[in-house]
N, C-alpha and C positions, 0 to 999 in steps of 0.2 A: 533397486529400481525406484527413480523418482515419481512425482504427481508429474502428471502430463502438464496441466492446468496449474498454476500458482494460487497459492489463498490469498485471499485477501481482509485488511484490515485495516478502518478506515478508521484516521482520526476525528480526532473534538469535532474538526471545523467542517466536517462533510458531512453531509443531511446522510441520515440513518437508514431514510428512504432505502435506498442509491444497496445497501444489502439485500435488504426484498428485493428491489428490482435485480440486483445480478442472481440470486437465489431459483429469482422467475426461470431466469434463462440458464440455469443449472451451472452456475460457479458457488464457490465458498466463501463468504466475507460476515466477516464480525466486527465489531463497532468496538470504542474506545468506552462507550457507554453498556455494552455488556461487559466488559473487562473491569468497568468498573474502575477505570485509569480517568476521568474525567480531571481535569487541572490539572493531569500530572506532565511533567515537562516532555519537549519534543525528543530527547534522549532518552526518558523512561517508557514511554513511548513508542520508540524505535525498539529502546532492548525488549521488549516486551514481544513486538512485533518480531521480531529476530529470532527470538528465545520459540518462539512457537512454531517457526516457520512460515510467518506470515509476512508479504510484501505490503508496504506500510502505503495506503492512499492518503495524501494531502495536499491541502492550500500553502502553504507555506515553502514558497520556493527559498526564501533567504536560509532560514535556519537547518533546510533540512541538505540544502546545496553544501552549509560548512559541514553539517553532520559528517553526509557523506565523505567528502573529502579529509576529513577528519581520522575517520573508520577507514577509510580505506589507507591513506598515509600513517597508521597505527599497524599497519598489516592485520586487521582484522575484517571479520564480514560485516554480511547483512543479508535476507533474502531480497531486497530490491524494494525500490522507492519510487515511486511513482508520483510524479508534479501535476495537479490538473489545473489547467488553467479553466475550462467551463464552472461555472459555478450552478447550472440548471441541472439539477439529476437526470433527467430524462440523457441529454447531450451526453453526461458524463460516463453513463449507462452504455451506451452504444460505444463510447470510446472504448471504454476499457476492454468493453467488450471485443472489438476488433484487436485490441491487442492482446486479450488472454488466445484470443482464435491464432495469432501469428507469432508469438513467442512463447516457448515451453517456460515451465518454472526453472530448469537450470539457466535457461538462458535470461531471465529475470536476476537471477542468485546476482548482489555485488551489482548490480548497473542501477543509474538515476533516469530513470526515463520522464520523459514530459508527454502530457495528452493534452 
């Protein structure tokens, strides 16, 4: 049996906030900055977030669009990527939020989604 819910793990470039606040509203997210991956690349990054089950939150539409495509033209995974275009935690909060409420974690597993 999987998590209903997908975890979440937000990179360098997303305010740290943005875990508290989904924490508030009882999701799971861990920072790049507990992991203690700070400066480490957008693929170490991913494997990291992968490796734990964690769907990756970021600003970074360009690198993590080839990632993807990458990973997945490799036949490999990913638990799911997530683009945000809001940069206001508060905004990004609610987003995500509507989307952890309307897509399970399997159906995160492997997709690039945008908020």
């Amino acid at each position: 049996m999987t998590a209903l819910f997908a975890k979440l793990y937000l990179d360098e470039n997303i305010d740290i906030l943005l875990a508290a606040l989904m924490a508030h509203r009882g999701f799971y997210a861990t920072t790049a900055h507990a992991a203690e991956l700070l400066g480490a690349d957008d693929s170490t990054q991913l494997f990291y977030a992968s490796t734990h089950g964690y769907c990756l939150v970021t600003h970074n539409l360009r690198e993590f669009e080839q990632l993807h495509q990458s990973i997945i033209s490799a036949g490999q995974t990913h638990a799911g990527i997530v683009i945000a275009s809001a940069h206001n935690v508060y905004t990004l909060a609610t987003r995500l939020v509507r989307l952890l409420d309307s897509l399970t974690a399997d159906e995160i597993f492997n997709q690039l989604l945008y908020i």
